[in-house]
Steps between C-alpha positions, in 0.01 A plus 500: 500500500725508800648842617750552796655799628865535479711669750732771372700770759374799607548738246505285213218613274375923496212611703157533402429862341086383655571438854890484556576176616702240325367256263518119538619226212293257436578201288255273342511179332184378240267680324238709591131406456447738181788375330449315219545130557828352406688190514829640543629533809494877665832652658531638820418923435554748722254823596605804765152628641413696838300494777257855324421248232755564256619238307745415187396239209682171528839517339752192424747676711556703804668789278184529263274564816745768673495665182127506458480598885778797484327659190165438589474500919786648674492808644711724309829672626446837674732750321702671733522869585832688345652761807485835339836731565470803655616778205836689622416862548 
């Protein structure tokens, strides 16, 4: 198995909800030791994980993995404070 790191922009994936830094993409080509042994030849899959130790499963595409990542990892929105109106007197 052979795994590089891809460069993406700033801003391109969410932050971490563990320690709030921004995940990496790593893309790997073969199979992992504990797959099964095939004679097929194994695409190139794609994983997002971060430095904490938080990591996707290997998807076909980049999509799959941001999915995974944004419902699993990402730190969720903050909801935002309404302004309450002063009542006339």
């Amino acid at each position: 198995m052979i795994e590089s790191i891809c460069q993406h922009p700033a801003g391109r994936f969410q932050r971490c909800r563990n320690c709030n830094t921004e995940p990496r993409h790593v893309r790997t080509s073969g199979r992992l030791s504990k797959e099964p042994v095939t004679f097929q030849p194994v695409g190139i899959r794609h994983r997002i994980e971060c430095n904490c130790g938080a990591r996707t499963a290997l998807h076909a595409n980049l999509g799959g993995a941001e999915a995974e990542w944004g419902t699993d990892y990402a730190q969720l929105a903050l909801t935002l404070r309404t302004p309450r109106r002063k009542r006339a007197a």
